[in-house]
BAMARTOR-73348 format. One record per residue (C-alpha): x, y, z; residue in three letters. Coordinates in steps of 0.02 Angstrom, whole numbers, plus 50000, padded with zeros to 5 digits. Layout:
<pts>
XYZALA;...
</pts>
This chain:
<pts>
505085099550115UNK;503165103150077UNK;502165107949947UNK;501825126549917UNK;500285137749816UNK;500335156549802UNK;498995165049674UNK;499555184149690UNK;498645198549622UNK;497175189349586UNK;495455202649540UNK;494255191249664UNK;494945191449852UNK;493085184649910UNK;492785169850031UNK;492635160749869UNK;494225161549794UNK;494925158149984UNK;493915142549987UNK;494615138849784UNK;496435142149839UNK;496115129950003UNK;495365116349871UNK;496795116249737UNK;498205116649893UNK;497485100649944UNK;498005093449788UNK;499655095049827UNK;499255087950010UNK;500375071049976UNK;501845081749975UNK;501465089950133UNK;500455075950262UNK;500955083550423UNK;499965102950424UNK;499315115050321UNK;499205134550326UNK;498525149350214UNK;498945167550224UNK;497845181350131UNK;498505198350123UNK;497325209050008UNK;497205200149832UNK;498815186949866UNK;498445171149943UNK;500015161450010UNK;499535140350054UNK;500755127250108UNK;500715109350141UNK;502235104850258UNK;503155088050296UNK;503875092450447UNK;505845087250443UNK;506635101750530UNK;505935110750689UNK;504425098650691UNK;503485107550826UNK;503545123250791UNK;504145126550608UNK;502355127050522UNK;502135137950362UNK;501895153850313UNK;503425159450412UNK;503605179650452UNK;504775193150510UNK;504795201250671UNK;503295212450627UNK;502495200950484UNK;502665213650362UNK;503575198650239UNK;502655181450216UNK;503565166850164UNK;502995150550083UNK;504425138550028UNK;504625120550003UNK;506615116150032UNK;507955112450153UNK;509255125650187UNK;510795116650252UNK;511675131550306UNK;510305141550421UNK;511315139950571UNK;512725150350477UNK;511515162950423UNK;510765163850590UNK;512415170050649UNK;512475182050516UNK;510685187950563UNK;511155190450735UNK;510205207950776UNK;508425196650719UNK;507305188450804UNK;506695170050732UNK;505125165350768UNK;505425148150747UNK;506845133250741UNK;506455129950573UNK;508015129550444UNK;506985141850320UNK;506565153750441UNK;508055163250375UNK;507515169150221UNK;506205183850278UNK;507735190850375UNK;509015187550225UNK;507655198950117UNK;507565211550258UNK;509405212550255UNK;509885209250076UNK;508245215049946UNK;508125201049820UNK;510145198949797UNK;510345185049952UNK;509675168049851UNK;511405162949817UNK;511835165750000UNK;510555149350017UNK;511465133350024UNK;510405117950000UNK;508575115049899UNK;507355124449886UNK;505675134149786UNK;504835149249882UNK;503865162449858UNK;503925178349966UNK;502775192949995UNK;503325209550048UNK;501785217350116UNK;502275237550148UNK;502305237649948UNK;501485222849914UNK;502955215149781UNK;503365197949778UNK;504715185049724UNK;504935168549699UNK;506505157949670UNK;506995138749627UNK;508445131749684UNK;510055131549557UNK;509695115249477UNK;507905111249504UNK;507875098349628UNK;506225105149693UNK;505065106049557UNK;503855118949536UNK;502605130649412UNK;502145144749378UNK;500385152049275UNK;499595168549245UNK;497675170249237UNK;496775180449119UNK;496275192249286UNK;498115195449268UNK;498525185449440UNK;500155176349441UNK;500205158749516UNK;501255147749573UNK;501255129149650UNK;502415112049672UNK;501585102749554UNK;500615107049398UNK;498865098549462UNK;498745113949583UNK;498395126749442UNK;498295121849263UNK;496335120249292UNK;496445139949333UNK;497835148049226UNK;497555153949042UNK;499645148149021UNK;500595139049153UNK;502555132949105UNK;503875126749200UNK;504575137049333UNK;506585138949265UNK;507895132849378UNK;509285145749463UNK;508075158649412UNK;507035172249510UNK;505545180949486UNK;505065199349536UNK;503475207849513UNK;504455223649510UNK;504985221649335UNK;503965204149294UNK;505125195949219UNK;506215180449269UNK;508295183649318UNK;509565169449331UNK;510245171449513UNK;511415156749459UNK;512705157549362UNK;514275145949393UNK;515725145649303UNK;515245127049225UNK;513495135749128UNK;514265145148990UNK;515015126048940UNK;516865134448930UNK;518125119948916UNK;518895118649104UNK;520695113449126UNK;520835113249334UNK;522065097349373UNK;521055082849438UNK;521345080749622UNK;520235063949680UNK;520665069949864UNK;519845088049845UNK;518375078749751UNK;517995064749879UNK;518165078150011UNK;516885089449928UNK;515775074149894UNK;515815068850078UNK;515495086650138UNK;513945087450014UNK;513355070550106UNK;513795075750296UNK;512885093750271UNK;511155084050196UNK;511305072850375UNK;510375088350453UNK;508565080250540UNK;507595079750686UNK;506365064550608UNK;507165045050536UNK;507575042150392UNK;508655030650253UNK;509605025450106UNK;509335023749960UNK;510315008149884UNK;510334999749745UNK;511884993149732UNK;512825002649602UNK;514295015449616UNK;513255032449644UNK;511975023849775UNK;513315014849858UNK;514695027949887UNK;513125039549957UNK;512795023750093UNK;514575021850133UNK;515015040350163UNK;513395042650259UNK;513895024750358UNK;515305031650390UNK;515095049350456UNK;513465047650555UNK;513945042650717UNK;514645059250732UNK;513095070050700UNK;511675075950771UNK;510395066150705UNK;511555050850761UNK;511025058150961UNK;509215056950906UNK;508955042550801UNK;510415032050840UNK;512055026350714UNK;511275013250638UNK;510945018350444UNK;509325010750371UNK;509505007250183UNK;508074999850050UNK;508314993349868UNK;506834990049753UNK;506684976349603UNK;505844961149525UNK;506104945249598UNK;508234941049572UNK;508384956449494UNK;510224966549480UNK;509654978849583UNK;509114967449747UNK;510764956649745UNK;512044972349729UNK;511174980149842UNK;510964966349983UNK;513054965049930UNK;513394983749975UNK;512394984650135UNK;513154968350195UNK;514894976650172UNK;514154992750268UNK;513184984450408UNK;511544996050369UNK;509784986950430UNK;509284983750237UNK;507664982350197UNK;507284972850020UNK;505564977349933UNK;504754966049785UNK;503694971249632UNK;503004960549488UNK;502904966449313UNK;501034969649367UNK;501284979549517UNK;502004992649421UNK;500854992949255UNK;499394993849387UNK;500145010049466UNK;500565017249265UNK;499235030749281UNK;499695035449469UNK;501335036749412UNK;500825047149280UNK;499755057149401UNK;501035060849502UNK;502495063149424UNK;501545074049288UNK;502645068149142UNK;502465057948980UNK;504105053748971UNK;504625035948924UNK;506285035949017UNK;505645045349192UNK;503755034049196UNK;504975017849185UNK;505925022949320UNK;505035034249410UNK;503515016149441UNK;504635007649573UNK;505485022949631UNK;503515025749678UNK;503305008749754UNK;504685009249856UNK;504375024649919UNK;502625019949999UNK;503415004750087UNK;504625017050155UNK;503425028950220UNK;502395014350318UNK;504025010850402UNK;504015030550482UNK;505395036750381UNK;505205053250327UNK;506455056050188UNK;508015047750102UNK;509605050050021UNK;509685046249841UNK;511065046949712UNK;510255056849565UNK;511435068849471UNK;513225059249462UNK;512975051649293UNK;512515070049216UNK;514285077349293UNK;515385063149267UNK;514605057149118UNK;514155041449188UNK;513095036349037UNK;513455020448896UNK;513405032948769UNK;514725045148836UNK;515775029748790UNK;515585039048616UNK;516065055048648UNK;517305058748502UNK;518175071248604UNK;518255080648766UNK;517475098248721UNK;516075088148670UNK;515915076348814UNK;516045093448925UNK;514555101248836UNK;513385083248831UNK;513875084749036UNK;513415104149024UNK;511765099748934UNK;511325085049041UNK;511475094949226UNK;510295108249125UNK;508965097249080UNK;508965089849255UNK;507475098149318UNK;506635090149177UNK;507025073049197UNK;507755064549347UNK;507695077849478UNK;505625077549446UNK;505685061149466UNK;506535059549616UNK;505505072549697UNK;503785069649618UNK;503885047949635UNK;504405052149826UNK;503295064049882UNK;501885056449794UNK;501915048049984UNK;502585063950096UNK;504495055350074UNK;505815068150052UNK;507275062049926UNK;509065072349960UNK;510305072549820UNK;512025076549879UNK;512835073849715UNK;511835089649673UNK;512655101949788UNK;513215116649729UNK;514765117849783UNK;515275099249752UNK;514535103249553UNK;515745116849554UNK;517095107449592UNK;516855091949491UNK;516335103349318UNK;518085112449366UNK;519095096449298UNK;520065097849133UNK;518515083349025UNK;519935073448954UNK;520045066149153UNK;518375061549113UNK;518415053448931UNK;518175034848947UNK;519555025648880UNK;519385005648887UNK;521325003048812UNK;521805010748992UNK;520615003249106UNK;519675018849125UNK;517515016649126UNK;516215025849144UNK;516515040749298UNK;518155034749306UNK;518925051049433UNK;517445048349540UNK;518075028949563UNK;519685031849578UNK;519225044049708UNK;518575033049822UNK;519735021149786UNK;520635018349980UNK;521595004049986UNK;522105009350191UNK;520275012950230UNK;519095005350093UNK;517335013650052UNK;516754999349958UNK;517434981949880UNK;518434985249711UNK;517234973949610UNK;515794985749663UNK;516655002149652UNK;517184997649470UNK;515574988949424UNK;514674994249241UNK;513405007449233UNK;511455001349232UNK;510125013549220UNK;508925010549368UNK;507405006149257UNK;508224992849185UNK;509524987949359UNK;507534984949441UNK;507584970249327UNK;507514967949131UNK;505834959149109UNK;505194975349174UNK;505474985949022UNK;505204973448920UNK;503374970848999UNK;502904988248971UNK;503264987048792UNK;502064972148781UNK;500514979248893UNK;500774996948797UNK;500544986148629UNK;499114977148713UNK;498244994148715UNK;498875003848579UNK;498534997748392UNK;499355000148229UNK;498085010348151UNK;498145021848312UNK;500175022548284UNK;499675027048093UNK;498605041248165UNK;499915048148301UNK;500545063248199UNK;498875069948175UNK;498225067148365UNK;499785073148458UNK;500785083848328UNK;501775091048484UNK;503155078648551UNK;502095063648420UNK;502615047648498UNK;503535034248398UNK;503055018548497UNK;501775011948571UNK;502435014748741UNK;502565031648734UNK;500745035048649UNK;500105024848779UNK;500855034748913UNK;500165049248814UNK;498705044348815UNK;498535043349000UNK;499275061149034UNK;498135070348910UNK;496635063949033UNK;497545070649172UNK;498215085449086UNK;497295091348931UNK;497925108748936UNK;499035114048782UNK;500255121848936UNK;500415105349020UNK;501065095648854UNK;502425107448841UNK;503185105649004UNK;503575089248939UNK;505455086548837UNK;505365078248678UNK;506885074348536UNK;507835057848490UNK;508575050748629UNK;509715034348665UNK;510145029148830UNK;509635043948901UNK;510635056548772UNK;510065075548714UNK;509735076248535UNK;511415082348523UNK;512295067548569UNK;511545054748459UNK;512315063848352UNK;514095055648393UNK;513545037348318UNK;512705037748128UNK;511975018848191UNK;511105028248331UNK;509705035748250UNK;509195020248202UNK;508885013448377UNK;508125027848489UNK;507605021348639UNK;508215027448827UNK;508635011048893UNK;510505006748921UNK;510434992548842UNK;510275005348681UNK;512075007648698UNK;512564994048533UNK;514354988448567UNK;514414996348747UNK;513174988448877UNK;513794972048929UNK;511724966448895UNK;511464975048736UNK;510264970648658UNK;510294955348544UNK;510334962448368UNK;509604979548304UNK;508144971948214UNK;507564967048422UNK;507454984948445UNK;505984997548444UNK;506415012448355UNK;505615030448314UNK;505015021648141UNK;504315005848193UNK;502565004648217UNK;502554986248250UNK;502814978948406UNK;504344967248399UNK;504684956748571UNK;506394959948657UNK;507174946748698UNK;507554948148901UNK;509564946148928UNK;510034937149098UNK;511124947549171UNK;512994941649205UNK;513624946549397UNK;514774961149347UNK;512984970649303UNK;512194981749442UNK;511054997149423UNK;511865013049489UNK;510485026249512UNK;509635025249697UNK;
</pts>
């Protein structure tokens, strides 16, 4: 994966604006370490910034046809090239690289082949002999990028915001499953599953056909020709990712190269959840586990990198997203070049505290609907942006298309949780896994509580951002916040101080609204905090939000920072008991 830029139809195709498009694609050169490239054809410019996973040698970017009459610039990882090679078999590639298919696809196909693309992926692709373009995102956003227009009437597009909101009159977010064409300039949804029009499925649930759809999403996202890891922090979605992958990867290809032994890493505070699950789980597995330490200071020092980076003022995606970013350096100075992560389960199964409310299963269907839509948004970016903010690539089988298809196929009352009957939080995914001949993982781990990884990292973390944001942010600025950020106001002092931070970064009106706003707790929509009157009370996205759910609630509501308090109040850190264990990687 890579970072890509593309400013097309731009009124100035001088030296100068080469040399500008060359200066705002090396913002974007974290994403991209190992080479860069620019193509100009006429008034489009076409930059990339590639970290070189697949076809090392000789995959660098822009990537042609035959006669280069269609340019290519895309940031992804298309796990089924060698299929579409096949089906390409009267073209010549130019190169080993896994996206070297999609010229030939558009040769072939026009713009109707995306969906024929299985894996990640954002491009943007010129067709010189008429000089259109289009540009596509992969179904659910796990790649993140934008796109802007310029008063000149140039459209642009890039990874990351930083490489154009200095030149584009509007910029927004570039929608998932969607594509754009300059033939009719206007965005189409390429995907459309079954799952998006939130219809109320009734398919059986089979736990075989889901664990073998799971383990094929894993074993197809094995595909490398560079090291790389684990991510593990101990819980159900991290764990199941290390033991499948454990399991199958003496029998790939990247076993021949790099050998069978999986590498695995965990982050946290000193005895935090996180780092003794974790250490647990890759005992059981035999992986070389590596263990990496942050103080409460570590991460308040990297805040505005963080911010930087992961271009966001969210509360719930800069608390997690800070060690994800930590970690991910450490990982890089070992030489590994990208990871497997366990983002998305929680959205499909509804693996959240508060789904514990759902009052029925239509509902719980549509919060799961609403959740895997607002990925892009929220976790995905964070996985990708806190990664690559060090050239890491994160890979998040739980996110394949096909698997999603399957698992948003099952009748919802499967997935209701019912505590009477034994049944938790992403109970069919558990019970999936659950091999008594040939175990995946120890019961006590596969049917361990759900932790949010901000808070799994260790508790004393959260809680010490609330007290340096109230170090920094007064009461009279809180009384003020309405009138000084009217769009998405915050309502603590964590979030205005976060704010604060971005709107130095990012003081376009465009960048602010990329952002998500509404009442949240634990990591709801709007929507859902709906289901619990005592809710709206208590916003915050922290699991422990969940009153009468999390096994480390907090203490008593009036501990707890909500959308009308302007005053800090200290939480009270809860130890947490051994049945606790964060389950995002």
């Amino acid at each position: 994966m890579c970072g890509i830029l593309a400013v097309l139809g731009c009124s100035d195709p001088s030296r100068a604006k080469r040399v500008r498009v060359l200066e705002l694609s090396r913002r974007l050169k974290h994403r991209g370490p190992d080479w860069s490239g620019l193509h100009q054809h006429g008034d489009c410019f076409l930059a990339h910034q590639r970290l070189a996973i697949v076809d090392p040698a000789s995959g660098d970017q822009p990537l042609f046809n035959e006669d280069k009459s269609i340019i290519v610039t895309v940031n992804g990882e298309i796990y089924n090239h060698e299929d579409l090679r096949k089906q390409l078999s009267n073209h010549t590639f130019r190169t080993g690289s896994d996206c070297d298919v999609i010229a030939h696809l558009y040769e072939e196909y026009g713009e109707d082949f995306v969906d024929m693309l299985d894996g990640i992926f954002s491009f943007v692709l010129l067709d010189t002999r008429d000089n259109s373009y289009i540009v596509a995102r992969d179904a659910i956003g796990v790649t993140s990028l934008y796109i802007g227009w310029g008063l000149d009437g140039s459209v642009w597009i890039s990874s990351e915001m930083k490489g154009l909101n200095d030149d584009c009159e509007h910029f927004e977010c570039f929608p998932p499953g969607h594509l754009y064409s300059s033939k009719d300039s206007g965005f189409r949804r390429w995907y459309n599953p079954p799952w998006y029009s939130e219809a109320i499925p009734s398919a059986p649930y089979d736990p075989l056909a889901l664990r073998q759809a799971f383990e094929k999403a894993v074993i197809k996202r094995l595909m490398t020709d560079v090291p790389f890891g684990v991510l593990l922090s101990g819980g159900l979605d991290s764990s199941l990712v290390a033991s499948i992958t454990s399991r199958y990867l003496a029998t790939t290809k990247a076993a021949e190269q790099w050998g069978s032994k999986l590498h695995s890493f965990c982050v946290g505070l000193e005895g935090s959840p996180d780092l003794k699950a974790g250490k647990e789980v890759a005992d059981y597995l035999g992986t070389v586990h590596h263990e990496f330490h942050f103080t409460v200071q570590d991460g308040i020092d990297a805040i505005e990198d963080v911010i930087y980076h992961v271009e966001t003022y969210d509360v719930t995606s800069i608390r997690a997203s800070t060690p994800m970013f930590l970690m991910s350096r450490k990982i890089k100075s070992l030489g590994v070049k990208w990871v497997i992560s366990g983002e998305g389960s929680d959205e499909i199964f509804g693996g959240y505290l508060y789904f514990h409310k759902a009052p029925d299963k239509e509902e719980f269907h549509r919060e799961t609907c609403r959740k895997i839509k607002a990925l892009h948004q929220y976790d995905c970016q964070r996985a990708n942006k806190s990664t690559f903010a060090w050239g890491l690539e994160a890979r998040v089988p739980f996110l394949d298309k096909e698997f999603i298809n399957v698992a948003m196929n099952i009748d919802p009352a499967n997935k209701m949780i019912k505590r009477d009957e034994g049944r938790i939080e992403k109970w069919i995914l558990r019970k999936a896994f659950d091999d008594e001949e040939n175990p995946y993982l120890p019961k006590h781990i596969l049917y361990r509580q759900k932790e949010q990884f901000s808070d799994g990292v260790g508790y004393s973390w959260i809680d010490g951002l609330k007290a340096h944001a109230a170090k920094h942010v007064s009461d009279k600025m809180m009384l003020n916040a309405g009138n000084i950020f009217p769009h998405n106001t915050p309502h603590t002092k964590e979030a205005y101080y976060y704010r604060m931070i971005f709107e130095r970064f990012f003081p376009q009106n465009s960048a602010r609204l990329t952002v998500p706003g509404g009442p949240t707790v634990a990591c709801s929509t709007a929507k859902a905090v709906e289901w619990d009157a005592a809710w709206s009370n208590n916003l915050d996205p922290s699991g422990r939000a969940a009153l009468g759910v999390h096994d480390s609630a907090y203490e008593n509501q009036n501990n707890f920072i909500n959308n009308k308090t302007v005053e800090f109040e200290k939480i009270i850190p809860m130890e947490p008991t051994p049945v606790e264990v964060a389950i995002q990687s």
